[in-house]
C-alpha positions in Angstrom: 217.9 76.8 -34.0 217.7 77.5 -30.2 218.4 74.1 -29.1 221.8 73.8 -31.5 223.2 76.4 -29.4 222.3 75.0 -25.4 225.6 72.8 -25.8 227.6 76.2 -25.4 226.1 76.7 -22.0 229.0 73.3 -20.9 231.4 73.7 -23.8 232.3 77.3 -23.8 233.1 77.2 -19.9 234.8 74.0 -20.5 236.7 75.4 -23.2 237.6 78.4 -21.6 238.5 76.7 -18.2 241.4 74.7 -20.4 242.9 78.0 -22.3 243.3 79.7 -19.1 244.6 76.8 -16.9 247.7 77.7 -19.4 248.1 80.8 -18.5 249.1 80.6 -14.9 249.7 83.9 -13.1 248.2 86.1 -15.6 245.4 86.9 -13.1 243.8 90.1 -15.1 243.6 87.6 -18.1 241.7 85.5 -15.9 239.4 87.6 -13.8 238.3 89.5 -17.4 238.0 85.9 -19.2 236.0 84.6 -16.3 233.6 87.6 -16.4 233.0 87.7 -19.7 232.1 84.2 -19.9 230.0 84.6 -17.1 228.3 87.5 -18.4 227.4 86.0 -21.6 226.0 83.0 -20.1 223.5 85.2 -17.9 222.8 87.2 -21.2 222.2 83.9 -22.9 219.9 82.6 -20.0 218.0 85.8 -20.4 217.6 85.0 -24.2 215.7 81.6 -23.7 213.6 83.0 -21.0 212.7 85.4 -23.6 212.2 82.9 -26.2 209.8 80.4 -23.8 207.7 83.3 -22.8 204.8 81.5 -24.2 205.7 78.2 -23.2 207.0 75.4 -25.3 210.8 73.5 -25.4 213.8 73.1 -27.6 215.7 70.3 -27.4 219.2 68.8 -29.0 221.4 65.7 -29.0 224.7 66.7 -29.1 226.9 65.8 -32.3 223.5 65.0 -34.2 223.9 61.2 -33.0 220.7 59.1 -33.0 218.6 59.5 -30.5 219.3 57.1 -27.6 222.9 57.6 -27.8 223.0 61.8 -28.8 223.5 63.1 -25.0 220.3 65.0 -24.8 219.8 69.0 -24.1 216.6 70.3 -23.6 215.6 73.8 -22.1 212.2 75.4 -21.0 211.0 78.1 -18.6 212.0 76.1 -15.9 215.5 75.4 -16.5 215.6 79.1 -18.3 214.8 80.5 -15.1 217.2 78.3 -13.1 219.8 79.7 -15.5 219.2 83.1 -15.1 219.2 82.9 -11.3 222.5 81.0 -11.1 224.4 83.5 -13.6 223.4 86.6 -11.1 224.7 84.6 -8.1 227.8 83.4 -10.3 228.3 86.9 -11.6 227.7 88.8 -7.6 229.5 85.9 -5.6 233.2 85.9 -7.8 233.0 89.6 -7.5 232.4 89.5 -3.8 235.6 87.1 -3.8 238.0 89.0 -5.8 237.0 91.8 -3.6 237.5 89.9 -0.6 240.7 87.9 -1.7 239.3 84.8 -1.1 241.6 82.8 -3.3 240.5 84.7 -6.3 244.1 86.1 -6.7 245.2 82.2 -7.0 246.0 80.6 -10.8 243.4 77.9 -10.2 240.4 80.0 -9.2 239.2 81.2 -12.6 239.7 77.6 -14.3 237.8 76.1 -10.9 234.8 78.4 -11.6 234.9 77.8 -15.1 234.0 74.3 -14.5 232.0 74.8 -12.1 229.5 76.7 -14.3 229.7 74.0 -16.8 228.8 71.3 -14.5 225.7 73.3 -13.4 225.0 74.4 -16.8 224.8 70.6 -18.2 222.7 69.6 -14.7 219.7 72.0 -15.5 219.7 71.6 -19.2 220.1 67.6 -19.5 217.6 65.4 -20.2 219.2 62.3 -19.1 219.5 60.7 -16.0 222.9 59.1 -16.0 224.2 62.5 -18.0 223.1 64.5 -14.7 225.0 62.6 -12.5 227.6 63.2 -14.6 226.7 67.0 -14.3 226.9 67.0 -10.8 230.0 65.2 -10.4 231.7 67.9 -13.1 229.6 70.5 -10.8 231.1 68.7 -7.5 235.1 68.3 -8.7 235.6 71.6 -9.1 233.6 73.0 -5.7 235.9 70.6 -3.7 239.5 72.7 -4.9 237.1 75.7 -4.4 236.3 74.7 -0.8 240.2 74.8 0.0 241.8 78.3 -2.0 238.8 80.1 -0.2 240.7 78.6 3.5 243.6 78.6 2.0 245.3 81.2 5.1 244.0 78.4 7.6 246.2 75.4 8.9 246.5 72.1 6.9 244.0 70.5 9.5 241.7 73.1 9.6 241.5 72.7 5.4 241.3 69.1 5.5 238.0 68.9 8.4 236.2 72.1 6.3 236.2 69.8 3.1 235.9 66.6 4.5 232.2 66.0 5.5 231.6 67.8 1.8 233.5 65.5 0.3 232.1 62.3 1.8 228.7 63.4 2.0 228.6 64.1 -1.7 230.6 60.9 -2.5 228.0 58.9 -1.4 224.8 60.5 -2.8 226.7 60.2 -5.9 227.3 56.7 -5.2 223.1 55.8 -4.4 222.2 58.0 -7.1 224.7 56.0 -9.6 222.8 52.8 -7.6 219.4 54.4 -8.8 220.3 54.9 -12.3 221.5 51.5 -12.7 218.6 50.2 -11.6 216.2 52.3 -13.7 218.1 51.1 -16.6 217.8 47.5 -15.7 214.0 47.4 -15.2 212.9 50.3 -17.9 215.5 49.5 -20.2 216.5 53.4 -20.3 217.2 56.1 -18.8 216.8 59.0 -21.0 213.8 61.2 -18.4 211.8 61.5 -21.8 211.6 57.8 -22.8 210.7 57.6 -18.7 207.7 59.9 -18.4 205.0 58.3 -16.5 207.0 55.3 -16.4 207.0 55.4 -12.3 203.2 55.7 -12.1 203.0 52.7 -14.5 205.2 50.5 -13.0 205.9 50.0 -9.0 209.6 48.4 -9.6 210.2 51.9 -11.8 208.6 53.6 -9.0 211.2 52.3 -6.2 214.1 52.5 -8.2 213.5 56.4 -9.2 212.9 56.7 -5.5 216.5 55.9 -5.0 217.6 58.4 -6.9 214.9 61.4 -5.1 216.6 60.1 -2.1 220.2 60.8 -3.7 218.7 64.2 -4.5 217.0 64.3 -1.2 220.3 64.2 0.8 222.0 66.7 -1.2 219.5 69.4 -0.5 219.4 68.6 3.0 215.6 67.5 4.1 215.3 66.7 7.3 216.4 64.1 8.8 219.5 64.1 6.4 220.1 67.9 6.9 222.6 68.2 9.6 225.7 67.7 6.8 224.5 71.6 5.5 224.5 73.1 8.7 228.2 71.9 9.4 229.8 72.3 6.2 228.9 75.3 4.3 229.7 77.5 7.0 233.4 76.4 7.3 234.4 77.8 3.9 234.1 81.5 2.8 231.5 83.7 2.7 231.8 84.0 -0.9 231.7 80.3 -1.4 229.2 79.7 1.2 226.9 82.3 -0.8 227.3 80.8 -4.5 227.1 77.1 -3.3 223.7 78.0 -1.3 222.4 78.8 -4.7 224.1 76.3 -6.7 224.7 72.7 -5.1 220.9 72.3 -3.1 219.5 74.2 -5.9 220.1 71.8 -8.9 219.3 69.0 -6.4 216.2 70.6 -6.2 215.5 71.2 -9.5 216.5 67.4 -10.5 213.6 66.4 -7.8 211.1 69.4 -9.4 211.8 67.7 -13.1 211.8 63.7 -11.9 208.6 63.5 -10.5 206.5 66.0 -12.7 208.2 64.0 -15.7 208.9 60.3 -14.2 206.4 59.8 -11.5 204.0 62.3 -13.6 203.3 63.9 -10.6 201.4 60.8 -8.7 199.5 61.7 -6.1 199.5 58.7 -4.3 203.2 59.5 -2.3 202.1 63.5 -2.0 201.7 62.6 1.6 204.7 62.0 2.5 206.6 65.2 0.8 203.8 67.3 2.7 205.3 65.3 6.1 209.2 65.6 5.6 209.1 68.9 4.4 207.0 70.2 6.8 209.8 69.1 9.3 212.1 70.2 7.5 211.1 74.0 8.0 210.5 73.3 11.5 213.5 71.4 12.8 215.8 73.5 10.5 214.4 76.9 11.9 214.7 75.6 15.5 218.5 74.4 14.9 219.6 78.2 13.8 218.6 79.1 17.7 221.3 78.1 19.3 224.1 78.9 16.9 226.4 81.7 17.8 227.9 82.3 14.0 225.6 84.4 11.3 226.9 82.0 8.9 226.0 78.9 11.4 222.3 80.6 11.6 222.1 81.5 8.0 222.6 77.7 7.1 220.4 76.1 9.5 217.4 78.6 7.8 218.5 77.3 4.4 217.6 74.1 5.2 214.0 75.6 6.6 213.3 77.4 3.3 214.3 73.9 1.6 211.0 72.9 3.1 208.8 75.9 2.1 210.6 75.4 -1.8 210.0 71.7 -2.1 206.3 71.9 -0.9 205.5 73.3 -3.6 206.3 69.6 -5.4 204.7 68.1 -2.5 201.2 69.9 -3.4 201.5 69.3 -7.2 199.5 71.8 -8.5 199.0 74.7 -10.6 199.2 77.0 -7.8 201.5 74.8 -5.8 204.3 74.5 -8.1 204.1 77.8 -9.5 204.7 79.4 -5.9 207.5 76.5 -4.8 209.5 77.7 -8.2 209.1 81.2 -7.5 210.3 80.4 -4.3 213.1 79.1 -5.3 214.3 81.9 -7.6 213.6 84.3 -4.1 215.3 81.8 -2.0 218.6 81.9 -3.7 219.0 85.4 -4.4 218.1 86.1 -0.7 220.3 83.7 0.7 223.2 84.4 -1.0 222.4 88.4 -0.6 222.3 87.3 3.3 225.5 85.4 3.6 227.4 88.0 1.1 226.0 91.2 3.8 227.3 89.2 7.1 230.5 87.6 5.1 231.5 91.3 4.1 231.1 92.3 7.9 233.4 88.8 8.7 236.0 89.6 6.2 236.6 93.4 7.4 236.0 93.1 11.1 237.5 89.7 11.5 234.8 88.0 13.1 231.0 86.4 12.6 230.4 85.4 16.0 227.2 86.7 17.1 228.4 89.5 19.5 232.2 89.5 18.2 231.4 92.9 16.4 228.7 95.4 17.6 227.1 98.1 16.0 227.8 97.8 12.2 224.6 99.7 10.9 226.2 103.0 12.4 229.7 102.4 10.7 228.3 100.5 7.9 224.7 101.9 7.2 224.7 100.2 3.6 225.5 96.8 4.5 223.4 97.3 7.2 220.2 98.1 5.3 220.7 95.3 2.6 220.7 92.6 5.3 218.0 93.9 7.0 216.0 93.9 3.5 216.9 90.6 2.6 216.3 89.2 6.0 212.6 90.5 5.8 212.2 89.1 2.8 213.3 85.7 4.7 210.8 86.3 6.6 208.4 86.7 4.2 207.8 90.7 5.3 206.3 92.9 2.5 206.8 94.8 0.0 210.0 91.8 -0.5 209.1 89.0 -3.1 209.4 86.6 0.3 205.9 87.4 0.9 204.9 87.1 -2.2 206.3 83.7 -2.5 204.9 82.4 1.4 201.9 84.0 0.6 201.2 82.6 -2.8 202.4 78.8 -1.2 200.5 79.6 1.9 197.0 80.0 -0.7 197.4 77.1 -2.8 198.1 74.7 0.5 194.7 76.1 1.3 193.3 75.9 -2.0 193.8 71.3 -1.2 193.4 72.0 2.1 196.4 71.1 3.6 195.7 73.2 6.6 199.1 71.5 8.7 201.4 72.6 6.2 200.1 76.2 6.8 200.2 76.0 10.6 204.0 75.2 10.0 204.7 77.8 7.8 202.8 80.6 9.5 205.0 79.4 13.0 208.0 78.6 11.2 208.2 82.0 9.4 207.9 83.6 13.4 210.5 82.5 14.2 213.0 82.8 11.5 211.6 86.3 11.4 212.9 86.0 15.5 216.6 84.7 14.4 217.1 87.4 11.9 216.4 90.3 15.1 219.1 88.1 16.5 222.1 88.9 14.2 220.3 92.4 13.6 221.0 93.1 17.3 224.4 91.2 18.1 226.0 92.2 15.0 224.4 95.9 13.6 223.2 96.9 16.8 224.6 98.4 20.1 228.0 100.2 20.5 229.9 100.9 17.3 233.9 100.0 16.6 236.1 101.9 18.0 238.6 101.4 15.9 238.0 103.5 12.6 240.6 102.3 9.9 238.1 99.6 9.0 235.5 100.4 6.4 233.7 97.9 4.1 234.7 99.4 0.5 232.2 99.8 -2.4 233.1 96.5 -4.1 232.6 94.3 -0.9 229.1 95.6 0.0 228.0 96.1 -3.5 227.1 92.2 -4.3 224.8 92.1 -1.6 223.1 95.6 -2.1 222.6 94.2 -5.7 220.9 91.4 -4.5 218.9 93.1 -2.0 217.9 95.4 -4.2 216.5 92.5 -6.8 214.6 91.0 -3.7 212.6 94.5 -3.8 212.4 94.4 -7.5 210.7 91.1 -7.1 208.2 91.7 -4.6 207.8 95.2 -5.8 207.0 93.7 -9.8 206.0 90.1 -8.5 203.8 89.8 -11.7 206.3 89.1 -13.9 208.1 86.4 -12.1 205.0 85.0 -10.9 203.1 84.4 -15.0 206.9 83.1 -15.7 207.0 80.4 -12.9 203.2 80.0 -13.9 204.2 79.0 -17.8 207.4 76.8 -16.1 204.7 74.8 -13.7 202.6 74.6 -16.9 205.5 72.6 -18.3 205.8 70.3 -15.2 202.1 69.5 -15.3 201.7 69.4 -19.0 205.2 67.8 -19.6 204.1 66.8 -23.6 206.3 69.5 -25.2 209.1 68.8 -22.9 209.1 64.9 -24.1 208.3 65.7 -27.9 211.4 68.1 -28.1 213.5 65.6 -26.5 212.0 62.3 -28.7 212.4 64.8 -31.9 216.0 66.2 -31.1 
């Protein structure tokens, strides 16, 4: 019955994107339509984390069509959690926007978010390979309107050069992950990920043409040395759009990387080595490029490609241990990121500025703002009681428990000195001489995204039990993947 019902998670958005695209300037119709489907997809994500509490996976092919051609939906703990995670930062990031006026007000925002949701939606939950590029191009359209109502107050030029290196960027991974897909389905004669499992450990032409699509995925969550596209773009939209794409666009990339090699590759040791080497560089190089940046939004990006590192080596140790601390530290590293940028974008959008500097002393004006950036940036920096020390410390254990003594060298140095950047903004933005000027207050509806957030940081580290045993029973399913491949081949 459960897997009937994942379809919804793409059609209602879809269908609700279309009824409100005619109703043009009814914006209350659309900020309470957009809420309440967002709400009940978060609700719904909560249900099938509920219902995989003890492992297992439902799957369906849409339309009941034969399997082969049916476009597969399958869900487990994994993608449940993904989910759940990306309907908090959904729900937290438009409010932050409407509050803001970042283009919320416009007759396209709603319908543009609507979509959006879909494409991510249908990216976690399929099951097919050419289907999740589709995904992520439904997931990219809508993102690329996005990036230009949220700068919509800037010059024409200024629009154009904020979207353009998105736009390319993403148009070609697209293009070599299409490549990859094409050639998958030359040499295995399919490319449905169940039909494929252990394929790439099987065959060595499988093997380098799945490769082409890890490297698609690769470049869209910025590992190093592909990174520096991140670090440029996502700062030059809005802080609202910065936040939800840091825990949408990488994310799913991410994910698609987490569920082709535990399912494809069946998690074959023999090209470990070389995840443990870029993403180690990846923490470090991204870390030490947030040094000389003089924006919090410019130093908040260049640490997102750092975590990247710490969440993909969990992948890169491949096992028990390994991947259950890399997907908790996933489901951290979005909510802290987007808490992060959502604290420093409410300071930009009241005081006019994020230059490092350009505004002092915001913890005296702005106390609460103040103290959910500083808890989310200790939980960056993996400080306790914040689940970012539960999830270095639990990655930092099962590197040692293969002895991969390097990649804890890098973390342990790497989390020093993003713990360094953070005191950084703390002292050229919340520090030192207050305002003077005393019209300007950040209003409950602006800071409250990022309290919530900050907030579920300490809920996590404070109750890390229960997200731990759930990313435990979703790395059960990437190393045992024979109920995710049965539900599929039955469906």
């Amino acid at each position: 019955m459960i897997g009937t019902l994942l379809p919804l998670f793409v059609g209602v958005p879809l269908f609700f994107a279309g009824v409100l695209a005619l109703f043009g300037g009814r914006t209350v119709i659309h900020a309470v339509s957009l809420f309440a489907v967002l709400i009940a997809s978060f609700g719904s994500a909560i249900a099938l984390v509920v219902e995989f509490h003890s492992g297992g996976a439902a799957a369906h092919g849409v339309g009941n069509w034969p399997f082969g051609i049916a476009i597969p939906f399958v869900a487990d703990m994994f993608n449940a959690l993904m989910l759940t995670v990306t309907g908090l930062l959904f729900i937290t990031c438009v409010a932050f926007a409407y509050a803001a006026k970042e283009g919320a007000q416009t007759r396209y925002f709603a319908p543009l978010m609507l979509v959006l949701l879909a494409g991510v939606n249908g990216a976690l939950l399929t099951a097919d390979l050419f289907n999740l590029f589709v995904f992520i191009e439904v997931m990219l359209l809508p993102s690329y309107g996005l990036f230009v109502l949220a700068n919509r107050n800037r010059g024409p030029i200024e629009r154009v050069a904020a979207t353009r290196l998105y736009v390319t960027l993403n148009l070609l991974t697209s293009t070599i992950f299409l490549v990859g897909v094409g050639l998958i389905y030359a040499t295995a004669g399919t490319v449905n990920i169940a039909e494929l499992a252990g394929a790439a450990q099987e065959d060595q032409t499988v093997a380098l043409c799945a490769s082409v699509c890890l490297l698609a995925l690769g470049i869209k969550a910025a590992i190093v040395p592909v990174h520096g596209w991140l670090a440029k773009a996502y700062p030059s939209t809005s802080p609202a759009m910065t936040a939800l794409f840091s825990g949408l666009h990488t994310k799913v990339a991410i994910y698609g990387i987490y569920r082709i090699y535990a399912v494809v590759f069946d998690g074959d040791s023999r090209w470990l080595w070389i995840g443990v080497a870029l993403f180690c560089a990846t923490m470090l190089l991204g870390v030490l490029g947030a040094v000389g940046e003089k924006t919090t939004r410019s130093i908040l990006a260049f640490h997102m490609v750092s975590q990247i590192g710490y969440i993909l080596m969990g992948v890169a140790l491949f096992t028990e241990a390994g991947l259950t601390a890399g997907i908790f530290y996933l489901l951290h590293h979005m909510i802290v990121k987007a808490s992060l940028f959502l604290s420093t974008g409410a300071v930009e959008v009241k005081y006019g500025t994020g230059a490092i500097g350009g505004v002092t002393g915001i913890a005296k004006r702005e106390p609460i703002i103040a103290i959910a950036f500083f808890m989310a940036a200790l939980s960056l920096a993996g400080i306790p009681p914040f689940s970012g020390f539960v999830a270095k410390l639990s990655l930092i254990l099962a590197a040692l428990e293969i002895h991969q003594i390097a990649a804890v060298v890098f973390m342990l140095v790497v989390s020093i000195i993003t713990l360094l950047s953070m005191l950084k903004i703390w002292g050229g933005v919340f520090w030192g001489k207050a305002p003077e000027d005393t019209t300007r207050r950040i209003g409950f509806w602006l800071a409250a995204p990022s309290v919530v957030l900050a907030l579920t940081t300490l809920g996590l580290g404070l109750g890390a039990q229960l997200l731990m045993s759930l990313s435990g029973i979703a790395a059960d399913g990437l190393l045992n993947t024979g109920a995710y491949v049965e539900a599929v081949m039955g469906s």
